[in-house]
LUMTI-220560 format. One line per field, with one value per residue (C-alpha): x, y, z; residue in three letters; residue number from 1. Coordinates in nm, 3 decimals. Each point is the difference from the previous one (the first is absolute). Layout:
N
east: [X; ...]
north: [Y; ...]
up: [Z; ...]
rest: [ALA; ...]
nr: [NUM; ...]
***
This chain:
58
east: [8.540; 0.081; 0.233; -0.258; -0.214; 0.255; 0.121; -0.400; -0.017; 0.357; -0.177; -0.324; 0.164; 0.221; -0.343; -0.126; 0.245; -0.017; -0.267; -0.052; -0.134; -0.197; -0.152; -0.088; -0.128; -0.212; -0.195; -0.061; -0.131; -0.219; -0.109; -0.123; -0.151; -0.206; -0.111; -0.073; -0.232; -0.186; -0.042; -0.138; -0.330; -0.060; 0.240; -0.128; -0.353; 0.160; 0.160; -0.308; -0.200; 0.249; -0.030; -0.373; -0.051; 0.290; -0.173; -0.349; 0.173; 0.115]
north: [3.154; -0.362; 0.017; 0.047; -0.254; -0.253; 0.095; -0.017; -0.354; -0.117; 0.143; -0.137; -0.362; 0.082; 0.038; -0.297; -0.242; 0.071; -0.249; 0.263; 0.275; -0.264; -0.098; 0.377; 0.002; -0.311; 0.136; 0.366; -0.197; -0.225; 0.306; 0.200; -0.301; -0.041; 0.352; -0.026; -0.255; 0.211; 0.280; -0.156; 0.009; -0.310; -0.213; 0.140; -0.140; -0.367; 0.029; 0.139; -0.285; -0.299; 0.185; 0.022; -0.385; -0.093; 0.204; -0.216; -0.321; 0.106]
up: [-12.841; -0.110; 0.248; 0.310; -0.117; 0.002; 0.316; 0.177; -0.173; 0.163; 0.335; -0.003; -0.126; 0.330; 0.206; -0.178; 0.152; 0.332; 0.203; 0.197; -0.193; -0.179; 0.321; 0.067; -0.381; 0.063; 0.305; -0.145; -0.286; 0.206; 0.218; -0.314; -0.181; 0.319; 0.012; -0.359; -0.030; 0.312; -0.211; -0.298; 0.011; -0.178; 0.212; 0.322; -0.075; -0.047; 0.330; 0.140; -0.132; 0.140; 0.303; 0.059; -0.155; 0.265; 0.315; -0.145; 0.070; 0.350]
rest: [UNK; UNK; UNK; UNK; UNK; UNK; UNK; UNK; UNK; UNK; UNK; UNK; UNK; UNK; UNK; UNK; UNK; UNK; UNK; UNK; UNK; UNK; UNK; UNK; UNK; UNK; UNK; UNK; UNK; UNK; UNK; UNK; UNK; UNK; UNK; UNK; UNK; UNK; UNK; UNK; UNK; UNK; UNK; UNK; UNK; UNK; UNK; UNK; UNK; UNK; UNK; UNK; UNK; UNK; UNK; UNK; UNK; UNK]
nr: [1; 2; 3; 4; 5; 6; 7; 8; 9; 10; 11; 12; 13; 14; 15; 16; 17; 18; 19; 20; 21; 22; 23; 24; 25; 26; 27; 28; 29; 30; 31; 32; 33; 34; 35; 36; 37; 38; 39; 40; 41; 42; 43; 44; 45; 46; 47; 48; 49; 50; 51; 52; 53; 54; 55; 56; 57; 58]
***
């Protein structure tokens, strides 16, 4: 057992170096934080507010 987690560690350390899976990492995580802060309610009225006081100005 000890054995397999070592060996996922080594793995994911492996993942961890390459720029380019940290690249893909980075935009999955930007593409979920962004759909996120959509869902929460709470959030969604902030953006909704900046939006309406910005289409005011216009």
């Amino acid at each position: 057992m000890l054995e397999t987690i070592l060996q996922v560690f080594v793995t994911v350390n492996g993942f961890s170096t390459s720029p380019i899976v940290l690249l893909v990492l980075a935009f999955v995580g930007a593409y979920l934080g962004a759909k996120l802060v959509e869902v929460i309610p709470y959030t969604r009225r902030i953006i909704e507010r900046r939006e309406a006081q910005a289409a005011e100005r216009q």
